[in-house]
C-alpha positions in Angstrom: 13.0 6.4 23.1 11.7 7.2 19.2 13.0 10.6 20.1 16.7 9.5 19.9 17.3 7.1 17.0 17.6 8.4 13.6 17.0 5.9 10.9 16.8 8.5 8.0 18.5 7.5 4.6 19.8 4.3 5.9 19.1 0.9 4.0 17.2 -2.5 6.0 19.6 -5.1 4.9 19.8 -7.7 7.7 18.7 -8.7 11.3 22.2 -7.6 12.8 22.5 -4.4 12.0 19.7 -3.1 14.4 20.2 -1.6 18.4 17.9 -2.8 20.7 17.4 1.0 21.1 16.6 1.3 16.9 14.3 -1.8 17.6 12.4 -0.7 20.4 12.0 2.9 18.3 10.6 1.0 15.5 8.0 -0.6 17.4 7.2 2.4 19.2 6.6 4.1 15.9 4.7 1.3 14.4 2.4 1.2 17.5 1.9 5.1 17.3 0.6 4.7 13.4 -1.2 1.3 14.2 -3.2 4.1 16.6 -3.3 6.7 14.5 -5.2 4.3 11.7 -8.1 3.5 14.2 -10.3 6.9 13.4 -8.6 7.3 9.6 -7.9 5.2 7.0 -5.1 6.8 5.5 -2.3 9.7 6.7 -0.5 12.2 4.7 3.1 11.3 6.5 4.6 10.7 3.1 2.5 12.6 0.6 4.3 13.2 -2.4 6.8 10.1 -1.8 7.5 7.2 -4.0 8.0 3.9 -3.3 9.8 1.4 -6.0 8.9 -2.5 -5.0 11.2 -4.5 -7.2 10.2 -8.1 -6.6 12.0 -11.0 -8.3 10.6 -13.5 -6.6 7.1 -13.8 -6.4 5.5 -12.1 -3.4 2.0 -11.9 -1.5 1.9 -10.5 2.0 5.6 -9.1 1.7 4.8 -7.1 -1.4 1.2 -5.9 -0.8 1.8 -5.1 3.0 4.6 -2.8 1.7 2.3 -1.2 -0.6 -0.2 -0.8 1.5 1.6 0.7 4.1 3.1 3.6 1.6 -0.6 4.3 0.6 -1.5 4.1 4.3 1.1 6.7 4.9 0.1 8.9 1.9 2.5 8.4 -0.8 3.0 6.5 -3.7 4.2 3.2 -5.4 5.6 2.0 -8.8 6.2 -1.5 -9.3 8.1 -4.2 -11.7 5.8 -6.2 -12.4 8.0 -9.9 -12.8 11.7 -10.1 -13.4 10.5 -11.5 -16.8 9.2 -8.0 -18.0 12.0 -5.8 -16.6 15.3 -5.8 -17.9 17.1 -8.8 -15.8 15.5 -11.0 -18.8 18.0 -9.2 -21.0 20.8 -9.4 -18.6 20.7 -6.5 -16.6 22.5 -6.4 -13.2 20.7 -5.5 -9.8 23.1 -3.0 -10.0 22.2 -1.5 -12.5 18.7 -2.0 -12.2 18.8 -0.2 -8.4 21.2 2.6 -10.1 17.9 3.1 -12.8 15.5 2.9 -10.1 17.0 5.2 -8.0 16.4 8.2 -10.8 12.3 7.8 -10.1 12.3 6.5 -6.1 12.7 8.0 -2.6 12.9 4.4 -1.6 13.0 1.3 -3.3 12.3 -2.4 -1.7 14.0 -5.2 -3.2 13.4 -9.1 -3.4 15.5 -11.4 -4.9 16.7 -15.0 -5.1 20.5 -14.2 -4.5 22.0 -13.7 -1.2 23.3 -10.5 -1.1 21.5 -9.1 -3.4 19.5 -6.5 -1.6 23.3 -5.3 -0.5 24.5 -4.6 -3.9 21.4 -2.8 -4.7 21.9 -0.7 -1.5 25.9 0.0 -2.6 24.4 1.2 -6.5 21.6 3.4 -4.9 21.6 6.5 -3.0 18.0 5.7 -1.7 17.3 4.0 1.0 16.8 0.0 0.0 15.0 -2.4 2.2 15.1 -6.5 2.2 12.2 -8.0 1.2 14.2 -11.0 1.1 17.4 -12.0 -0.4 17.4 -15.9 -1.5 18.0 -18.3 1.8 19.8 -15.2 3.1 17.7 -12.0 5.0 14.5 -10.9 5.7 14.8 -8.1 8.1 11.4 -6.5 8.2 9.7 -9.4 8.3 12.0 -10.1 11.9 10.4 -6.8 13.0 7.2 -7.4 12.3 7.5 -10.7 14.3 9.0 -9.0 16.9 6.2 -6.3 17.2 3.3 -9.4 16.8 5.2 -11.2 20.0 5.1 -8.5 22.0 1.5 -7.9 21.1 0.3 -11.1 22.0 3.0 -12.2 24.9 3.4 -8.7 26.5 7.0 -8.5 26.7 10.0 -9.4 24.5 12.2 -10.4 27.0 13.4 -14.2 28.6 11.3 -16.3 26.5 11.4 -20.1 25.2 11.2 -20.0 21.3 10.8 -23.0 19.4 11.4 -22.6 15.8 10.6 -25.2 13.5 10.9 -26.9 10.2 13.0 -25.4 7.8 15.8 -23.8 9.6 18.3 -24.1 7.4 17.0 -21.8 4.3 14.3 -19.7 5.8 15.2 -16.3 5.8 12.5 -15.3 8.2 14.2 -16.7 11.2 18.0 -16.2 9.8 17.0 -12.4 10.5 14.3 -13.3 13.6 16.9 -14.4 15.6 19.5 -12.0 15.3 16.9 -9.5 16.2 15.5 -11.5 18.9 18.9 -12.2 20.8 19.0 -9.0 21.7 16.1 -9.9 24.2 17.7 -12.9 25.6 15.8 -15.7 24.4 16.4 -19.0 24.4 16.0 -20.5 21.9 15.0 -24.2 20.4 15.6 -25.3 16.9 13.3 -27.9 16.0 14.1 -29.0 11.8 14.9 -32.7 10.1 19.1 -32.9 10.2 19.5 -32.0 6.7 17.1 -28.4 7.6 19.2 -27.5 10.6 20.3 -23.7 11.3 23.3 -23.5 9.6 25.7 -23.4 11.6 27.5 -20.0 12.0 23.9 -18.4 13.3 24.2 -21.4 15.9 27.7 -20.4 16.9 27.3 -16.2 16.9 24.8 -16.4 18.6 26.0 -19.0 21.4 28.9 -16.2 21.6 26.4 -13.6 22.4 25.3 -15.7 24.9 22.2 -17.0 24.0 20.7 -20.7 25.3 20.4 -22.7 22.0 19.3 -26.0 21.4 18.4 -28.6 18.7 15.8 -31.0 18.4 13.8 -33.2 16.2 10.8 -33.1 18.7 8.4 -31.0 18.0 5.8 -32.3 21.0 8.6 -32.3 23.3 9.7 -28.8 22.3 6.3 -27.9 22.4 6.0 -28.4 26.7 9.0 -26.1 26.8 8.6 -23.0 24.9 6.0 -20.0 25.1 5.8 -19.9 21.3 6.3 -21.6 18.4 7.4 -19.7 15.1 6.2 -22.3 12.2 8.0 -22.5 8.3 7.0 -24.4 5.5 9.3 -26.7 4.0 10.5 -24.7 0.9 10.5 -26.5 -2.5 11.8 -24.2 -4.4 15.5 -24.4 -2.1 15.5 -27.7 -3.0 17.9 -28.7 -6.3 17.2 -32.8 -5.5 13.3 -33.5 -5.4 13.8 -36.6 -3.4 15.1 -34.7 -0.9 12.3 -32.5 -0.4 10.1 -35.8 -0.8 11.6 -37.1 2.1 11.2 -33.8 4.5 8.0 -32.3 3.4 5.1 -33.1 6.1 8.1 -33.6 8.7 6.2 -31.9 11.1 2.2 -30.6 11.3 0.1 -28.9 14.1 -3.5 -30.1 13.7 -6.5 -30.3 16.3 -4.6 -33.6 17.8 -1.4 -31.5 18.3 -3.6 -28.7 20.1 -5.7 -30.9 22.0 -2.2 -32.5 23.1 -0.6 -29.2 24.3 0.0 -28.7 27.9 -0.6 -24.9 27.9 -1.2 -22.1 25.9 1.5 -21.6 23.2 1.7 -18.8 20.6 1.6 -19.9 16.8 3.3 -17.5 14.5 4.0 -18.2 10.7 5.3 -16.2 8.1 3.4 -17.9 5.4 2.3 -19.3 3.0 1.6 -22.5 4.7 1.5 -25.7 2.7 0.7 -28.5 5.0 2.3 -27.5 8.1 -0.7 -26.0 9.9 -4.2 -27.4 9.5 -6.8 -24.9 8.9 -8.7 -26.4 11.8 -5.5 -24.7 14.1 -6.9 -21.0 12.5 -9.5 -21.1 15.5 -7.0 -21.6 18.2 -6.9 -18.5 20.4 -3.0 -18.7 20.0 -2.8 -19.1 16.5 -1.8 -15.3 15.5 -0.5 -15.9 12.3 -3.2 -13.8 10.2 -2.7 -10.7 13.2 1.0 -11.3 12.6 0.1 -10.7 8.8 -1.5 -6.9 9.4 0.9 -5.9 11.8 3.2 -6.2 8.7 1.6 -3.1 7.3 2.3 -1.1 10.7 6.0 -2.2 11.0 6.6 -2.0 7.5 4.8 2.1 8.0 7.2 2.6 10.6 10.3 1.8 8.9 9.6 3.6 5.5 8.5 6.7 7.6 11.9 6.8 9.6 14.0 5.8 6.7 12.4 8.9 4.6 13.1 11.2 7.9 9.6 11.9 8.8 9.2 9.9 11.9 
């Protein structure tokens, strides 16, 4: 199936631009390196490649796993170190910046806290770009490397109950998740506080596709219906009234009572950080697969800079 998708020079911009053909190439790839990283700790796929990580919002598993993954695959990676020391502080557009970058990369990954950001750096360069995240908008690779941990742990990708839960409404994690995922058939329940709610054209394009979607404020009861539950922090820093986040912080925890109350084994995923949605006591769970979910970044994230650069 790898065999007949060609993903070289194109940008990772959003969870609707992918086949299910491109997807089930990416993970086929990803699984191939995750193998070929068993007996070796490094490959020389992309030797003499360089990779730009331009990160304007700050970054942990995003950033490093990216990183990682093009010194996994042999090549190399220069980095702006804070939007405060680059030239944004004096004004600079992303534009501009991604035209300037694109001099010293053969791929640059972008994060930033405007929605459509990682588009008009993609339009300026003639690298491929990839979204590590555009403000409340995309986050496309993060969907894939989702996708790859659920079929992991689940053993298929198709027809399954997906509760996703807490802050629907700006998490770009599962603004891209379930475009990707719909085109598995899913069905979906979103579980947020009424003022967190997926906004509402993902609700209706995706009802248009086809796809089962419903809305709760239940967790426990969405919990007895789904085969996994995808997890997001409330996010402060969306959040221009304080009150507001005062009232909808804590809105929903799993903790050893919620585990001990579950009818069945249930998948945990999380993007992370976590703040107080998920007790550390929840890390022994055998379903809680957030931490796995966090190194299959680095295979996914292999995967797409190899095929991006033509080499895979």
């Amino acid at each position: 199936m790898s065999g007949k998708v060609d993903l070289k020079g194109k940008d990772i911009l959003h969870g609707n631009q992918f086949s299910k053909e491109e997807v089930v190439a990416i993970l086929n790839v990803a699984s191939e390196l995750e193998n070929e990283l068993k007996n070796r700790n490094s490959l020389d796929i992309l030797k003499g490649k360089l990779l730009a990580t331009l990160f304007f919002e700050p970054s942990t598993r995003t950033r490093l796993s990216f990183e990682a993954a093009m010194a996994r695959l042999g090549g190399s990676v220069i980095s702006m170190a804070s939007a405060e020391s680059s030239s944004a502080a004096k004004g600079e557009t992303v534009a501009d910046t991604a035209r300037t970058v694109d001099q010293y990369a053969d791929v640059i990954v972008i994060r930033h806290p405007r929605i459509g950001s990682a588009k008009e750096a993609a339009d300026a360069a003639t690298v491929p770009v990839l979204n590590a995240g555009d403000g409340a908008g995309q986050h496309p690779t993060q969907a894939l490397l989702d996708i790859y941990t659920i079929q992991k742990e689940i053993g298929r990708l198709d027809n399954l109950n997906i509760a996703l839960v807490g802050d629907l409404k700006n998490g770009r994690t599962v603004h891209a998740l379930v475009e990707v995922l719909s085109l598995y058939k899913p069905k979906f329940l979103f579980v947020s506080p009424a003022v967190l709610r997926m906004p509402e054209e993902i609700i209706l394009n995706l009802r248009n596709k086809g796809i089962d979607v419903s809305e709760t404020e239940d967790l426990k009861k969405a919990s007895s219906e789904c085969d996994l539950i995808y997890m997001t922090r409330i996010q402060k820093e969306r959040f221009s009234d304080m009150s507001e986040y005062e009232r909808v912080k804590g809105f929903y925890v799993i903790n050893d009572d919620f585990i001990r109350g579950l009818t069945k084994k249930l998948v945990i995923l999380h993007p992370l950080p976590r703040v107080d949605e998920i007790s550390t006591g929840v890390d022994s769970y055998a379903g809680a697969a957030y931490f796995r979910q966090v190194r299959n970044g680095v295979f996914v994230r292999m995967a797409l800079l190899s095929m991006v650069l033509g080499k895979r």
